[in-house]
PyMOL CGO cylinders between C-alpha atoms (Angstrom):
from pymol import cmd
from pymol.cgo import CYLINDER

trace = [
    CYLINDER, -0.48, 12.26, -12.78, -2.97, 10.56, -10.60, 0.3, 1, 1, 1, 1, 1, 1,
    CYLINDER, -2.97, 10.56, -10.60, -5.42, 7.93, -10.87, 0.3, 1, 1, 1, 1, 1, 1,
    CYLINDER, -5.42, 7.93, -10.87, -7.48, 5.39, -8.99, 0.3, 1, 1, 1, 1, 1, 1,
    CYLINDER, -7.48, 5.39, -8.99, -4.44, 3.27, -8.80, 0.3, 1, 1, 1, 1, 1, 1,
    CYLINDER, -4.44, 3.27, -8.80, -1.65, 5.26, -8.76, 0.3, 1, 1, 1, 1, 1, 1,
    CYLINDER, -1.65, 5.26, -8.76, 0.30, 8.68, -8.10, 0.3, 1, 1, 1, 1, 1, 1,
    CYLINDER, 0.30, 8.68, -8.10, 3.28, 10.33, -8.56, 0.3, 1, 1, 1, 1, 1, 1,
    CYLINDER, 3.28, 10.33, -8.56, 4.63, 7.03, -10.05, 0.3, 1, 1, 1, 1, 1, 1,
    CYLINDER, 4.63, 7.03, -10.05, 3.58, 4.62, -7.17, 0.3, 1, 1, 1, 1, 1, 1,
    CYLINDER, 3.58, 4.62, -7.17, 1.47, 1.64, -8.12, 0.3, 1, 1, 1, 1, 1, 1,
    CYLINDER, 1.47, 1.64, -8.12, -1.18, 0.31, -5.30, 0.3, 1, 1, 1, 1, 1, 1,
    CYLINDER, -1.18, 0.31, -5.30, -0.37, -3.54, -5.65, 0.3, 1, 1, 1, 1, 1, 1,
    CYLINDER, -0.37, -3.54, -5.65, -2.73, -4.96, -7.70, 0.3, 1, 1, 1, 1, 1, 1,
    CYLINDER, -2.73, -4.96, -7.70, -3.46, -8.44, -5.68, 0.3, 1, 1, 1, 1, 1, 1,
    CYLINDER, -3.46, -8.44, -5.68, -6.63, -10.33, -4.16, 0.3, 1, 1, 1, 1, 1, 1,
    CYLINDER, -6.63, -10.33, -4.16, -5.10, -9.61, -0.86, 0.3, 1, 1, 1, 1, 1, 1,
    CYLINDER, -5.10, -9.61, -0.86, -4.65, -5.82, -1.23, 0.3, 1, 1, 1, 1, 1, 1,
    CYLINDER, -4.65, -5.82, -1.23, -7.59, -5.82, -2.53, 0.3, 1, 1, 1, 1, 1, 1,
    CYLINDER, -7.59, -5.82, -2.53, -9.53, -7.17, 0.08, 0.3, 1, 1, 1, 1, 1, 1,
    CYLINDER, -9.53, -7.17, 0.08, -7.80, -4.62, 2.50, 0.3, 1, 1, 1, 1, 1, 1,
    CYLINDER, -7.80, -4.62, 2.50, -8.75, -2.05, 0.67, 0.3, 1, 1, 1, 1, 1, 1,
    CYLINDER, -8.75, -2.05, 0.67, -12.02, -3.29, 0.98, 0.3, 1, 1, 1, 1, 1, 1,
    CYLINDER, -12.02, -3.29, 0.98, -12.03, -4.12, 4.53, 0.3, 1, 1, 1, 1, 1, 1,
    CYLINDER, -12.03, -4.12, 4.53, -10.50, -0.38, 5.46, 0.3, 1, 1, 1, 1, 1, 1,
    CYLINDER, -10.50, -0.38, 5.46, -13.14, 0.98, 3.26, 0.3, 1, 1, 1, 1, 1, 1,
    CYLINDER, -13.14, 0.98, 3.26, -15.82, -0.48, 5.11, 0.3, 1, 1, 1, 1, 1, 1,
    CYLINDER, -15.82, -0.48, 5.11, -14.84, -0.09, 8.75, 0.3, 1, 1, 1, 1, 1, 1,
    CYLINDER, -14.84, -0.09, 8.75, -13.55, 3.36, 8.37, 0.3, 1, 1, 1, 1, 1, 1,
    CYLINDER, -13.55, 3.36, 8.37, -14.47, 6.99, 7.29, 0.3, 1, 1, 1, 1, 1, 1,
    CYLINDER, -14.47, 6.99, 7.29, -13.08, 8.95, 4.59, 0.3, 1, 1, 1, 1, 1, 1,
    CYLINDER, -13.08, 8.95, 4.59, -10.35, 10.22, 7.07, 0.3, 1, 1, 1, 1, 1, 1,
    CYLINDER, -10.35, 10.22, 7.07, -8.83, 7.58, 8.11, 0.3, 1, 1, 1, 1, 1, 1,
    CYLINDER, -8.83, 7.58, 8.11, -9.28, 5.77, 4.87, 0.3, 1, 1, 1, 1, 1, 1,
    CYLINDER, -9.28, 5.77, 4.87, -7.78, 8.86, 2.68, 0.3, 1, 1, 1, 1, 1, 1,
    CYLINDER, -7.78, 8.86, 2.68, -4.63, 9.33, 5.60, 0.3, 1, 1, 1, 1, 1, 1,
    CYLINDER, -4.63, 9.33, 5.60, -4.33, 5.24, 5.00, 0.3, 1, 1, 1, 1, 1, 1,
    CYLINDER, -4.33, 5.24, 5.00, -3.83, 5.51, 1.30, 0.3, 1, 1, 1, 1, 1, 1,
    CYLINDER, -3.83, 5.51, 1.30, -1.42, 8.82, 1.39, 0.3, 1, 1, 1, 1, 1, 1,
    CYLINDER, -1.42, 8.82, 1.39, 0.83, 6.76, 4.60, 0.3, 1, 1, 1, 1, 1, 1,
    CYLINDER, 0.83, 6.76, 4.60, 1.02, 4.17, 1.59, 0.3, 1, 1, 1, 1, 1, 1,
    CYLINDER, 1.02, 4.17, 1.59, 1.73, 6.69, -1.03, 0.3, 1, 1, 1, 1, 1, 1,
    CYLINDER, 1.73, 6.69, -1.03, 4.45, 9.06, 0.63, 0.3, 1, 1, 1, 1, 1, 1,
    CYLINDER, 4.45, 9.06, 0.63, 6.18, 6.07, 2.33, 0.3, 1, 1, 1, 1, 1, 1,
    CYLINDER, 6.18, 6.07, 2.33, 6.73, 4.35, -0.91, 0.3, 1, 1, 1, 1, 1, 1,
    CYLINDER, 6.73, 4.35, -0.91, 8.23, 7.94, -1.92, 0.3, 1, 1, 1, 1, 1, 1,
    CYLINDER, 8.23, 7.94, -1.92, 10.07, 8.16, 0.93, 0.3, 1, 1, 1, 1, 1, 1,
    CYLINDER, 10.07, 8.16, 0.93, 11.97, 4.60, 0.46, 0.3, 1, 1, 1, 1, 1, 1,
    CYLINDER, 11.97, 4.60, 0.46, 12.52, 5.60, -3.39, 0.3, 1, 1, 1, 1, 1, 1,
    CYLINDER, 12.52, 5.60, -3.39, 14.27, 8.58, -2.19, 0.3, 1, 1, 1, 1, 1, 1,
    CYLINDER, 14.27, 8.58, -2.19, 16.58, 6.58, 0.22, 0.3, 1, 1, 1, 1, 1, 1,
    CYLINDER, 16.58, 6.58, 0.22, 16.76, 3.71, -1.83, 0.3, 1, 1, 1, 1, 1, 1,
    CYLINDER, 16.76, 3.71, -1.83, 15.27, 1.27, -0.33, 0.3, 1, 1, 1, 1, 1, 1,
    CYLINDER, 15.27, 1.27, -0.33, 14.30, -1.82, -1.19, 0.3, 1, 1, 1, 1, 1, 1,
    CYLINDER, 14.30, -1.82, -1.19, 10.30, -3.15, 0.15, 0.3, 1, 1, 1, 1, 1, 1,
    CYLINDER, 10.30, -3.15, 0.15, 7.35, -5.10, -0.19, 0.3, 1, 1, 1, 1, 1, 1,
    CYLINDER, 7.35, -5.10, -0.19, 5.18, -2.77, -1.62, 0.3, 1, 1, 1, 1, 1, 1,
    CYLINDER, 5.18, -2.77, -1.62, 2.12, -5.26, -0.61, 0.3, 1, 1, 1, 1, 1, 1,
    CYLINDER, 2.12, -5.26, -0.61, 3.53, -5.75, 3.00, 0.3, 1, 1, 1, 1, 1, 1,
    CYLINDER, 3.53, -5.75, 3.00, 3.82, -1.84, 3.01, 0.3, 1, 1, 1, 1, 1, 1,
    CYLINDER, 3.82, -1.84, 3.01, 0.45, -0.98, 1.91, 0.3, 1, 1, 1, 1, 1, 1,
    CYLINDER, 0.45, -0.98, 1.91, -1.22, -3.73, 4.49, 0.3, 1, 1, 1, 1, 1, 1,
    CYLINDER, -1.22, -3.73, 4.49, 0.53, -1.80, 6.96, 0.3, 1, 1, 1, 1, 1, 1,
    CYLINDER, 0.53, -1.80, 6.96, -0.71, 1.40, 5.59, 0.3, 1, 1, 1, 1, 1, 1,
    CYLINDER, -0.71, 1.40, 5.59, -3.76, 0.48, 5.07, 0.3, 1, 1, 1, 1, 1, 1,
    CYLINDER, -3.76, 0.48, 5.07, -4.32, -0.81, 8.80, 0.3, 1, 1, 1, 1, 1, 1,
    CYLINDER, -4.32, -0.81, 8.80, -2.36, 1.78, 10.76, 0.3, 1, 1, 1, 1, 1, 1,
    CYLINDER, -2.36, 1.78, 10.76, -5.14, 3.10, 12.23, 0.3, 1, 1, 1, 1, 1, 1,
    CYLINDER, -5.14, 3.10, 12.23, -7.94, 0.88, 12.40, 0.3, 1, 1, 1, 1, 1, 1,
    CYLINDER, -7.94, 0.88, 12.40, -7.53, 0.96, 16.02, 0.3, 1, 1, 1, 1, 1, 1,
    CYLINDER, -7.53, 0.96, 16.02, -8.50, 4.29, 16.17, 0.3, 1, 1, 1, 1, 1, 1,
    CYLINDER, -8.50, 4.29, 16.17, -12.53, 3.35, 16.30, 0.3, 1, 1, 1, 1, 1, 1,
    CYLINDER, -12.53, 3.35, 16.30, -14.88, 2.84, 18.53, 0.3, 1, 1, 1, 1, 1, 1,
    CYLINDER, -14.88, 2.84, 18.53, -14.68, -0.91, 18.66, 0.3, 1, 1, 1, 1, 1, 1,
    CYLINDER, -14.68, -0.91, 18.66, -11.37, -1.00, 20.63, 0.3, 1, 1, 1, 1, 1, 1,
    CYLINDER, -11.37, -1.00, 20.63, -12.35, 2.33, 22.54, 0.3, 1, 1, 1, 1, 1, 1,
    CYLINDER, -12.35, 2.33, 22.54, -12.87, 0.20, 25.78, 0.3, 1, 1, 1, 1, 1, 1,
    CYLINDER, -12.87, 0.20, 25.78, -9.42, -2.83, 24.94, 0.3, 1, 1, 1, 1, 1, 1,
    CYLINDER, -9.42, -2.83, 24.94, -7.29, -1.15, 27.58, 0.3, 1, 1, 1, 1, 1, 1,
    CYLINDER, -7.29, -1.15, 27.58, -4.55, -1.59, 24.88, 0.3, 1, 1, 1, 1, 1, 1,
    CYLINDER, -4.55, -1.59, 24.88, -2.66, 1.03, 23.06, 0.3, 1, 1, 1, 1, 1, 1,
    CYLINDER, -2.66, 1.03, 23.06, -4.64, 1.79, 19.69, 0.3, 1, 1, 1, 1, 1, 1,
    CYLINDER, -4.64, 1.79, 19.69, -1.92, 0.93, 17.67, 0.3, 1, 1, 1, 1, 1, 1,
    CYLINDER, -1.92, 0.93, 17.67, -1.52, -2.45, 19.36, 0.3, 1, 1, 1, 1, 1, 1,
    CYLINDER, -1.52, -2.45, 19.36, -5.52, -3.22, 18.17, 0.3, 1, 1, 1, 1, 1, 1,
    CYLINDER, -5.52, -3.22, 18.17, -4.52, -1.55, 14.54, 0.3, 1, 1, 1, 1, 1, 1,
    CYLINDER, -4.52, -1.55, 14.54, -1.37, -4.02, 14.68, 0.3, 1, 1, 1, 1, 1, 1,
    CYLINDER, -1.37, -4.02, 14.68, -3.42, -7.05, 15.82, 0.3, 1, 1, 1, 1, 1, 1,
    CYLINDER, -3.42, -7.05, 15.82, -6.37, -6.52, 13.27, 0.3, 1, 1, 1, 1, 1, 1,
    CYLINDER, -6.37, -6.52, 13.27, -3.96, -6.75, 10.51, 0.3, 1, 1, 1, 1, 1, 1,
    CYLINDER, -3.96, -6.75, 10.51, -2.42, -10.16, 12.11, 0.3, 1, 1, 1, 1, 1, 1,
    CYLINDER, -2.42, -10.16, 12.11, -5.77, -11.47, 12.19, 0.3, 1, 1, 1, 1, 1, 1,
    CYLINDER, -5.77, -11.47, 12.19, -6.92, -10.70, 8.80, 0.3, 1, 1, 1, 1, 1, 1,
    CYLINDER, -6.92, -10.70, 8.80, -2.96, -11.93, 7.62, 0.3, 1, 1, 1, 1, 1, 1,
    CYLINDER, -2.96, -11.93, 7.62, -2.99, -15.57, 9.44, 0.3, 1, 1, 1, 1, 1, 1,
    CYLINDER, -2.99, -15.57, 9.44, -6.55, -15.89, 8.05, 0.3, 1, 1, 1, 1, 1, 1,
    CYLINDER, -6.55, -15.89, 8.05, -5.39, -15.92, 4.61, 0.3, 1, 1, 1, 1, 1, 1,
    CYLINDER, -5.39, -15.92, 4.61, -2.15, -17.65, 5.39, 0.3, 1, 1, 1, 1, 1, 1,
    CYLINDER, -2.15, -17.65, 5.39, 0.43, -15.47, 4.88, 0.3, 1, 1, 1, 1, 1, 1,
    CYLINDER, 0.43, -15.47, 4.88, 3.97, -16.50, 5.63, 0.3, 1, 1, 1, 1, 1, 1,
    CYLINDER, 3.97, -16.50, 5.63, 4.65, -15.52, 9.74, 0.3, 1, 1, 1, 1, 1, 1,
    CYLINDER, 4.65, -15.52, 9.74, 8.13, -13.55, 8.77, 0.3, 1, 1, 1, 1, 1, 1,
    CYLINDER, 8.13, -13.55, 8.77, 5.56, -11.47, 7.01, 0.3, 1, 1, 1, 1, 1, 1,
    CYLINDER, 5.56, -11.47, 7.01, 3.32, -11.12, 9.04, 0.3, 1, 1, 1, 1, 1, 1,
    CYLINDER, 3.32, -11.12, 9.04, 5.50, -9.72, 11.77, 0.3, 1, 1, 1, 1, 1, 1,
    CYLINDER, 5.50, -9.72, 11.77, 7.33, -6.99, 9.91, 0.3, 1, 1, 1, 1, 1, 1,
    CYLINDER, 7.33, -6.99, 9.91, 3.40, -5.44, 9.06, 0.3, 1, 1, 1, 1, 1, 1,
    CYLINDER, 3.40, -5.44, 9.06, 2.67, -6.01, 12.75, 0.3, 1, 1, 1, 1, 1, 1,
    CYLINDER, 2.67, -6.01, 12.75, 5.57, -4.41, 13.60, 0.3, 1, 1, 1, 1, 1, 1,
    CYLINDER, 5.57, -4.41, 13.60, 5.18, -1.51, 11.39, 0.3, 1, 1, 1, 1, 1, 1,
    CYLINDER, 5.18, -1.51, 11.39, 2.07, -0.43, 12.94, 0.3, 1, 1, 1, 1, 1, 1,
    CYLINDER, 2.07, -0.43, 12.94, 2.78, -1.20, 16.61, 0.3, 1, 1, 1, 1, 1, 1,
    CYLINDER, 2.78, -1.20, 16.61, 6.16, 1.03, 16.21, 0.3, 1, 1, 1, 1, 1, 1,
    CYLINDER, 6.16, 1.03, 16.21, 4.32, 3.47, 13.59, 0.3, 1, 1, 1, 1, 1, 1,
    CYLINDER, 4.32, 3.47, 13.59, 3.86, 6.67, 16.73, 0.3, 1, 1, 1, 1, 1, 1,
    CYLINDER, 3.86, 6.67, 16.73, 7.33, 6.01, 18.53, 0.3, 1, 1, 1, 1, 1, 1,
    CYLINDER, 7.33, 6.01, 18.53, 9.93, 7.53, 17.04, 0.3, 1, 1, 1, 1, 1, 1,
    CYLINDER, 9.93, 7.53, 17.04, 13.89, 6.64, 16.93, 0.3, 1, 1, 1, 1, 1, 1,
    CYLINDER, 13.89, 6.64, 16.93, 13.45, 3.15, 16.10, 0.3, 1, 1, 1, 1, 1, 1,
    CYLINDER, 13.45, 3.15, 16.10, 11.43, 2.32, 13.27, 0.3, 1, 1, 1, 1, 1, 1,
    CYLINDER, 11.43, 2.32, 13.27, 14.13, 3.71, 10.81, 0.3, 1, 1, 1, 1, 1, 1,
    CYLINDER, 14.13, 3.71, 10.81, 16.67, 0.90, 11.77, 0.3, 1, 1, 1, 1, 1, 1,
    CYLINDER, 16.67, 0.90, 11.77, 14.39, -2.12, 11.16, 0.3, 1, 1, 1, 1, 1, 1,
    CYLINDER, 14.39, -2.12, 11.16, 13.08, -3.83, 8.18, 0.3, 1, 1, 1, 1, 1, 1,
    CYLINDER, 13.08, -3.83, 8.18, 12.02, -1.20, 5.31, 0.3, 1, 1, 1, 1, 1, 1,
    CYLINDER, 12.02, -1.20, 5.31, 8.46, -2.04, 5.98, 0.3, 1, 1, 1, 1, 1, 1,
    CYLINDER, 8.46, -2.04, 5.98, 8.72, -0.79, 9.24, 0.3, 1, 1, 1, 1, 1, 1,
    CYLINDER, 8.72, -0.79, 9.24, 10.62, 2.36, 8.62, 0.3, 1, 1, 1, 1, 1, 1,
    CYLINDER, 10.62, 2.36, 8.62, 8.36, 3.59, 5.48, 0.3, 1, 1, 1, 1, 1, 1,
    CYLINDER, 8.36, 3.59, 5.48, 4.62, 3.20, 7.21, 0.3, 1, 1, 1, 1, 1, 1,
    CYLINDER, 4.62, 3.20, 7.21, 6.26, 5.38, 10.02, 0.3, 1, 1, 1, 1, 1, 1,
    CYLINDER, 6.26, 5.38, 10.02, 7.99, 7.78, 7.21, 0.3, 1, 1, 1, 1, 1, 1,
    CYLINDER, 7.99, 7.78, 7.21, 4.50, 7.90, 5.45, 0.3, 1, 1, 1, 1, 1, 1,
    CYLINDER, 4.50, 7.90, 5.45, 2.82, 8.69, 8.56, 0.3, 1, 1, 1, 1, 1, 1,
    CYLINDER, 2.82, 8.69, 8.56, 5.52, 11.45, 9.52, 0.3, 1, 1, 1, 1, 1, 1,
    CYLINDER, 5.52, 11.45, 9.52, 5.11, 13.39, 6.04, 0.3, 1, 1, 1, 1, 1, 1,
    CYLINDER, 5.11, 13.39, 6.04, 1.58, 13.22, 6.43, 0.3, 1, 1, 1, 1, 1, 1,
    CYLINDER, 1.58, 13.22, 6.43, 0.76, 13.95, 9.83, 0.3, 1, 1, 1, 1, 1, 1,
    CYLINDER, 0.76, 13.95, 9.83, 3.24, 15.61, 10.94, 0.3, 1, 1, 1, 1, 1, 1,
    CYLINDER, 3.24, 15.61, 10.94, 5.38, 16.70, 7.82, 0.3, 1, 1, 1, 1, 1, 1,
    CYLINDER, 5.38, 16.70, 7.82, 8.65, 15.03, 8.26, 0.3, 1, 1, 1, 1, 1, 1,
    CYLINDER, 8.65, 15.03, 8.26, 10.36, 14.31, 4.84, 0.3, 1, 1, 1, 1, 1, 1,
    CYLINDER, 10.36, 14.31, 4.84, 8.15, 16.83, 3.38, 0.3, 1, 1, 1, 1, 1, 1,
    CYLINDER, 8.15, 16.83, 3.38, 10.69, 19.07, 1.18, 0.3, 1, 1, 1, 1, 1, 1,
    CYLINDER, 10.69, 19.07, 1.18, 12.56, 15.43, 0.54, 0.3, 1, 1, 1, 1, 1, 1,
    CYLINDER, 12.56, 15.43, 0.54, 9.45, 15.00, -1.77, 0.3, 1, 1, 1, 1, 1, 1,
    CYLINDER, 9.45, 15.00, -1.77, 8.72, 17.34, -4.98, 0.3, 1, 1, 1, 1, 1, 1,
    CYLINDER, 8.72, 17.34, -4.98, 6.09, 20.10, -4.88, 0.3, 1, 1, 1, 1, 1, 1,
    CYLINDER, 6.09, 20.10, -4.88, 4.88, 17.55, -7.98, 0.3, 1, 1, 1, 1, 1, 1,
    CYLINDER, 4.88, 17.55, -7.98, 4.75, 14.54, -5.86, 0.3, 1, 1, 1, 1, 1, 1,
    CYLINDER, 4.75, 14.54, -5.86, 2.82, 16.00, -2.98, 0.3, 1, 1, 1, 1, 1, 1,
    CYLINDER, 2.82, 16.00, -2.98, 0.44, 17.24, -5.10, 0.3, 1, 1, 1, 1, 1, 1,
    CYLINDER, 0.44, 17.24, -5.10, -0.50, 13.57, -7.07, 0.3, 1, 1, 1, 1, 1, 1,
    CYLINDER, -0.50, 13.57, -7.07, -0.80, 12.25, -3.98, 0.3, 1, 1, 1, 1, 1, 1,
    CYLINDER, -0.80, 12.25, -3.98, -3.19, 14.67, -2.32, 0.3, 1, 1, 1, 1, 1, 1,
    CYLINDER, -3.19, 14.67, -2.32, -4.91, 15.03, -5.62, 0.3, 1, 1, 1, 1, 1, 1,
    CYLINDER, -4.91, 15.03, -5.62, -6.03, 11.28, -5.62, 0.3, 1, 1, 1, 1, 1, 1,
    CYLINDER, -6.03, 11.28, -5.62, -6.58, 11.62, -1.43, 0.3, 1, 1, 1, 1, 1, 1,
    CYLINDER, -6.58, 11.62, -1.43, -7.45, 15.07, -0.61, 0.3, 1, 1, 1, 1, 1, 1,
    CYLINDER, -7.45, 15.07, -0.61, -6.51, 16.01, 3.09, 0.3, 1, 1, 1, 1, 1, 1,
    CYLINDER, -6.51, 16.01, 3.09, -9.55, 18.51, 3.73, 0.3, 1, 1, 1, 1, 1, 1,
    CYLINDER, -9.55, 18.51, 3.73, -9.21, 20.18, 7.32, 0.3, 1, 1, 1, 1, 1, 1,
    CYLINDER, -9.21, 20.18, 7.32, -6.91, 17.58, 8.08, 0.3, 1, 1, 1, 1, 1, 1,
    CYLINDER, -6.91, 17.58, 8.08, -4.64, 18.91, 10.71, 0.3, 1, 1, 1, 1, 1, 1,
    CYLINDER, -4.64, 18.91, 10.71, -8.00, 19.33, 12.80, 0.3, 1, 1, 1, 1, 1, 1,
    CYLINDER, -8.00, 19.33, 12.80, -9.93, 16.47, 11.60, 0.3, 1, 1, 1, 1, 1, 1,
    CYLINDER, -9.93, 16.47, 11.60, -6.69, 13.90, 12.42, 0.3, 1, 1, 1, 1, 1, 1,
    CYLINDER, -6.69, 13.90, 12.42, -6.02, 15.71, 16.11, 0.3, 1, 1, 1, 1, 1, 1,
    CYLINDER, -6.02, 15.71, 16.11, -9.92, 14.90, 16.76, 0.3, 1, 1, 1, 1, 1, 1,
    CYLINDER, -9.92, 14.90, 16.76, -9.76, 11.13, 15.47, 0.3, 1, 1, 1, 1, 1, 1,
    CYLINDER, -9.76, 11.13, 15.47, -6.84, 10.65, 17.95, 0.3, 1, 1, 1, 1, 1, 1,
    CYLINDER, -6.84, 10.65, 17.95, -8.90, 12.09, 20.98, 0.3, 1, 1, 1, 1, 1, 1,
    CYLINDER, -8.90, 12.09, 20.98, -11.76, 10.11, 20.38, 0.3, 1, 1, 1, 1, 1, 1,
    CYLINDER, -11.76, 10.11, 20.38, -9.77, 6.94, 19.58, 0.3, 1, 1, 1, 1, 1, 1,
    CYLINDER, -9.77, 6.94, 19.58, -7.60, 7.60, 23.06, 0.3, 1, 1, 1, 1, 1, 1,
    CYLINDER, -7.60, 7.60, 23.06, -9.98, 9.52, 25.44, 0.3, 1, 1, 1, 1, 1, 1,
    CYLINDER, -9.98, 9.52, 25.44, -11.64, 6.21, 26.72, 0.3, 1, 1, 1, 1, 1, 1,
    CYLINDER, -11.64, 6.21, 26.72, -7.94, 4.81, 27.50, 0.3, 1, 1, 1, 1, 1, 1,
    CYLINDER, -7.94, 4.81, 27.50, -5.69, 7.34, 29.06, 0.3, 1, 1, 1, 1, 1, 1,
    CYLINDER, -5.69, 7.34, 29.06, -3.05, 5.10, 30.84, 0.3, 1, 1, 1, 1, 1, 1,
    CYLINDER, -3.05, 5.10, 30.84, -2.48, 4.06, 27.06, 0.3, 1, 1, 1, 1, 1, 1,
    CYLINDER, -2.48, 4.06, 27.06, -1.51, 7.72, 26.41, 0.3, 1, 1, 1, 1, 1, 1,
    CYLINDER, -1.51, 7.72, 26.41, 1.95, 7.09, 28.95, 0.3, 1, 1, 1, 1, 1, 1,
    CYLINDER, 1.95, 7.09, 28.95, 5.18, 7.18, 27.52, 0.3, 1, 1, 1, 1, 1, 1,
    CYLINDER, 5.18, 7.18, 27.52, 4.08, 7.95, 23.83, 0.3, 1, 1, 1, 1, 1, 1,
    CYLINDER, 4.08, 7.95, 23.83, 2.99, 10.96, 21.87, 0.3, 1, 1, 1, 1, 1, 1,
    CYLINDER, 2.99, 10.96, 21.87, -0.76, 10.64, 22.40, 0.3, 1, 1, 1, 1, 1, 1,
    CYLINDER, -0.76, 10.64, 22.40, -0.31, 11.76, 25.92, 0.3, 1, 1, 1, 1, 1, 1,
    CYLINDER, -0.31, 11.76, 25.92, 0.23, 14.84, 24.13, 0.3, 1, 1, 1, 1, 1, 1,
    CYLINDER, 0.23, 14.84, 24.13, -3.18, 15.13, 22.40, 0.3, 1, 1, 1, 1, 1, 1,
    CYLINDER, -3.18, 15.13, 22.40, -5.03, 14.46, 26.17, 0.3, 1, 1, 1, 1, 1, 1,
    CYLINDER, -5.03, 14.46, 26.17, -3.49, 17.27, 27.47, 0.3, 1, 1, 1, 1, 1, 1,
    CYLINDER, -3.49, 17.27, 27.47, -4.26, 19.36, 24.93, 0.3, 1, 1, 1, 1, 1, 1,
    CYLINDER, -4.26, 19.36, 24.93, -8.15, 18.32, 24.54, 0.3, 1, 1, 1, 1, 1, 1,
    CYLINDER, -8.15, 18.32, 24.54, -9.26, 16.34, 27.23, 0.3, 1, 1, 1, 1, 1, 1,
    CYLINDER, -9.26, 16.34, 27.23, -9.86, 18.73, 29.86, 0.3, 1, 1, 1, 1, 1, 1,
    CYLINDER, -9.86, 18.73, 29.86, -8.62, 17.91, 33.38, 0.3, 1, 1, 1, 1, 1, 1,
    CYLINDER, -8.62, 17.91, 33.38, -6.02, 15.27, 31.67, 0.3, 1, 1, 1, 1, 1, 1,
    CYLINDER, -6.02, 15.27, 31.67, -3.16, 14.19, 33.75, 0.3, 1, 1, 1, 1, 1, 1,
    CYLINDER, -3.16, 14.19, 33.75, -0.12, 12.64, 32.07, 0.3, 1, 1, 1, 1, 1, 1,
    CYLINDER, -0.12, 12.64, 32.07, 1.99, 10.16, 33.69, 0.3, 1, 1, 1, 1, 1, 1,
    CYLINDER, 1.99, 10.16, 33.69, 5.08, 11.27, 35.11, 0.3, 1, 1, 1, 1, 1, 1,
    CYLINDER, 5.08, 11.27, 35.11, 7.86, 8.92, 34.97, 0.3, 1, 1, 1, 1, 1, 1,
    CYLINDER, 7.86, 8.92, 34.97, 10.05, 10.00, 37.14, 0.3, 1, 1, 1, 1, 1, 1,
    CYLINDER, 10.05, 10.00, 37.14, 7.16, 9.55, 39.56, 0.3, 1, 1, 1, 1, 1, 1,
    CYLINDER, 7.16, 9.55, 39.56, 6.74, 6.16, 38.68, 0.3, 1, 1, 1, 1, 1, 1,
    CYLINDER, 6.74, 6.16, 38.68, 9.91, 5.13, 39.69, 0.3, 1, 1, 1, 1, 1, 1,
    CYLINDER, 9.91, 5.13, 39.69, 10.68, 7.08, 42.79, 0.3, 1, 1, 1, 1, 1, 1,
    CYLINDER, 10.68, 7.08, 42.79, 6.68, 6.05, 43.98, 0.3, 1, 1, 1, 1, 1, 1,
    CYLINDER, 6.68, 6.05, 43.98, 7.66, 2.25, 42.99, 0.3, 1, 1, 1, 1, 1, 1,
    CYLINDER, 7.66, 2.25, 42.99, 6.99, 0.05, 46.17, 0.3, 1, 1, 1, 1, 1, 1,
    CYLINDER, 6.99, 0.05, 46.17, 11.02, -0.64, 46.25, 0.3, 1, 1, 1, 1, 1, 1,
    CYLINDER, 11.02, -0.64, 46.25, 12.90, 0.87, 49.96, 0.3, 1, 1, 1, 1, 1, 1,
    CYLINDER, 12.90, 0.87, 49.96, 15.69, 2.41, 47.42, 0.3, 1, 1, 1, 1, 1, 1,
]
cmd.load_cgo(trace, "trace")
């Protein structure tokens, strides 16, 4: 069962402060981003019932909710990696309503580490469910872990229309401006796919061009 607040047993926390990032997602995004923002929420929280974890569900759905904030065209031109402005937007709007700092750096953590995989899942829970809710979604890791039942509340309250396409796109306009961002992490892998004459960094070229003799 689904409804504005809920799915597949999973309450959105009901609290001034979700509720104002809700509000501030709403309003800076599109229905994309926002939609993805609430199912990263949604299957994460799934995903840490499954393993039996205990979270924050409020921390959690911050980080959901801000994941990819970075992604527009305000931060096209930052020369940081989009996650970092998605990462630092949520610190901002965090300190601003004084929010304790241990907080505030497992949700900044979550959605600096959300797109590199291998390390997230030995942190805080936080930090491994925004990255399990945006591996089921995007890329559907963890999806049989969930029930046919599950999947369906949550895409029933956020439909994911064309999303496969749709998602790819938001990435390439939210990294096209900053390629050297792309090196190292899994958006290099979007460039090259869509961005015409594209070159990745080559690490191996890094080092052996580095200015050291040997």
């Amino acid at each position: 069962m689904a409804n504005g607040r809920s799915a597949a047993g999973v309450q959105v926390p009901d609290s001034k402060l979700a509720g104002e990032a809700t509000q501030l997602v709403r309003d800076r995004t599109n229905d994309l981003i926002y939609d993805h923002s609430r199912r990263v929420y949604f299957f994460g929280s799934l995903q840490g019932r499954h393993r039996d974890l205990s979270f924050d569900p409020e921390l959690l759905y911050i980080a959901a909710m801000f994941h990819d904030l970075g992604l527009g065209e305000p931060f096209h031109h930052s020369g940081r990696r989009f996650e970092v402005d998605s990462a630092d937007e949520a610190r901002r709007f965090l300190q601003a309503r004084n929010v304790p700092e241990d907080s505030i750096r497992r949700v900044w953590t979550a959605i600096a580490l959300h797109t590199t995989p291998g390390i997230p899942q030995h942190m805080e829970p936080e930090v491994a469910l925004v990255t399990a809710g945006v591996e089921t979604d995007v890329l559907g890791i963890g999806y049989h872990a969930l029930s046919p039942e599950e999947r369906s509340a949550v895409v029933a309250l956020h439909p994911r229309p064309d999303f496969k396409r749709r998602i790819l796109q938001a990435f390439t306009e939210g990294v096209r401006p900053k390629p050297e961002t792309t090196f190292g992490n899994v958006k290099a892998d979007v460039l090259a796919h869509y961005v015409p004459g594209f070159e990745r960094g080559d690490f191996v070229r890094t080092i052996l061009d580095s200015p050291w003799p040997e």
